[in-house]
C-alpha positions in Angstrom: 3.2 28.0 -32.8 -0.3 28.7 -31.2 -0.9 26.2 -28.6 -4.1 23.6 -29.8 -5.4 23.1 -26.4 -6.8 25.3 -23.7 -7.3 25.6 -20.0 -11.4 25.2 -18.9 -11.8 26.1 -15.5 -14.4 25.6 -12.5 -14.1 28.5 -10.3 -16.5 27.1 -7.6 -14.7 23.7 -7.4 -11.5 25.1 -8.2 -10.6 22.3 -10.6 -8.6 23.1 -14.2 -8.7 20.8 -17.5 -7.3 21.0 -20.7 -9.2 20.7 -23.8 -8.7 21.1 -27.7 -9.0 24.8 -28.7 -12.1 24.3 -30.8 -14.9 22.9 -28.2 -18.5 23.9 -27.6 -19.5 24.7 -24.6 -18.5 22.0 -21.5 -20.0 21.9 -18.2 -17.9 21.1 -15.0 -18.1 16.7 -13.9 -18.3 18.1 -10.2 -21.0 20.7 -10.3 -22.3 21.3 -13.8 -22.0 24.7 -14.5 -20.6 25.9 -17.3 -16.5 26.0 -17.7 -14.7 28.7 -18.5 -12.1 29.2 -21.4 -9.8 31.0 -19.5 -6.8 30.4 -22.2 -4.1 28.1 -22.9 -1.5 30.3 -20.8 -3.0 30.0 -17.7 -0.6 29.2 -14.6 -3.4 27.0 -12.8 -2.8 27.9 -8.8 -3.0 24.6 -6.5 -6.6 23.2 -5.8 -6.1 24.7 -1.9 -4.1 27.3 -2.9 -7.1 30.0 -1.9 -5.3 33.3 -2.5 -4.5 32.4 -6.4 -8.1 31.7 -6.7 -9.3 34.4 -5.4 -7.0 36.2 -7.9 -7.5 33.9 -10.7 -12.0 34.8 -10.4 -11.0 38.3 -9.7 -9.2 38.8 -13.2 -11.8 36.1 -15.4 -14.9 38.1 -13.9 -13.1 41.1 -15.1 -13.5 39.7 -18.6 -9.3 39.4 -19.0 -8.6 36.1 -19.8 -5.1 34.0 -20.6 -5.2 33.9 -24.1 -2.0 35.0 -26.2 -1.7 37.6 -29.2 -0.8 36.4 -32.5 2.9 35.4 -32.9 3.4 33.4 -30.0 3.1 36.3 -27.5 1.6 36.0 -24.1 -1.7 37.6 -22.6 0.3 40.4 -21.2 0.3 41.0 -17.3 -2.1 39.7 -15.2 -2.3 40.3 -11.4 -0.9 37.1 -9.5 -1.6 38.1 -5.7 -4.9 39.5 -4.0 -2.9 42.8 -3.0 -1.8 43.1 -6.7 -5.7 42.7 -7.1 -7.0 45.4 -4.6 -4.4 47.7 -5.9 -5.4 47.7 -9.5 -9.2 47.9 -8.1 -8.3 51.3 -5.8 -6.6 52.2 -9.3 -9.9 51.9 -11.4 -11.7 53.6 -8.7 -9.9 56.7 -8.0 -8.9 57.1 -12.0 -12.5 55.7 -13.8 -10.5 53.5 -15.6 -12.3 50.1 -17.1 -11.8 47.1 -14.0 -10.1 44.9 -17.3 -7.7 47.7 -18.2 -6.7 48.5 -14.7 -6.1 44.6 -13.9 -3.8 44.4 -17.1 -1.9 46.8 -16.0 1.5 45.8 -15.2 2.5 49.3 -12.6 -0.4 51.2 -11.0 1.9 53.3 -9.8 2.4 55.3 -13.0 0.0 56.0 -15.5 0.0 58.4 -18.3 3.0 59.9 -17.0 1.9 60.6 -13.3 2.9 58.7 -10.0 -0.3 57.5 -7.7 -0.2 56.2 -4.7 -2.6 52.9 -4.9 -0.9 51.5 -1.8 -3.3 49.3 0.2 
């Protein structure tokens, strides 16, 4: 079953709540900007935990987000460290690939066949 409530998040005051699926648009009680629907699978990273949040606005200002497919399957990979961040973006640079695409990719080490070294 699809879960009926979803993670709203504050990246600037790094705060997380959970509200029903279908909600217009909600703004933050700390600084009142806008929340964002970042998806009801989203692992929320402590509140001074600064390296997941770093991580966490690297992948929703990519446009990725932590919503499932249909059948009760996940959002697919998503990068959960800032070097598994930086490699992904050396990725996208030295191939052209789309930011979104190269953050959902679980190894950036081999794509379409061919081994690259996006060491950082």
């Amino acid at each position: 079953m699809y879960p009926n409530r979803t993670h709203l998040v504050c990246l600037r005051c790094r705060v997380s709540f959970k509200y029903p699926t279908k909600h217009g648009p909600v703004p933050c009680p700390h600084c009142r900007a806008d929340l964002i629907d970042a998806g009801p699978h989203l692992a929320v990273p402590r509140k001074l935990d600064k390296a997941g949040w770093r991580t966490l606005t690297a992948v929703l200002d990519s446009g990725l987000t932590f919503h499932g497919g249909c059948c009760g399957t996940g959002p697919g990979y998503r990068p959960r460290t800032p070097r598994e961040v930086r490699e992904r973006i050396l990725l996208a640079e030295r191939t052209g690939m789309p930011l979104a695409e190269a953050l959902a990719t679980a190894d950036p080490t081999v794509i379409a066949g061919s081994r690259l070294d996006v060491r950082v």
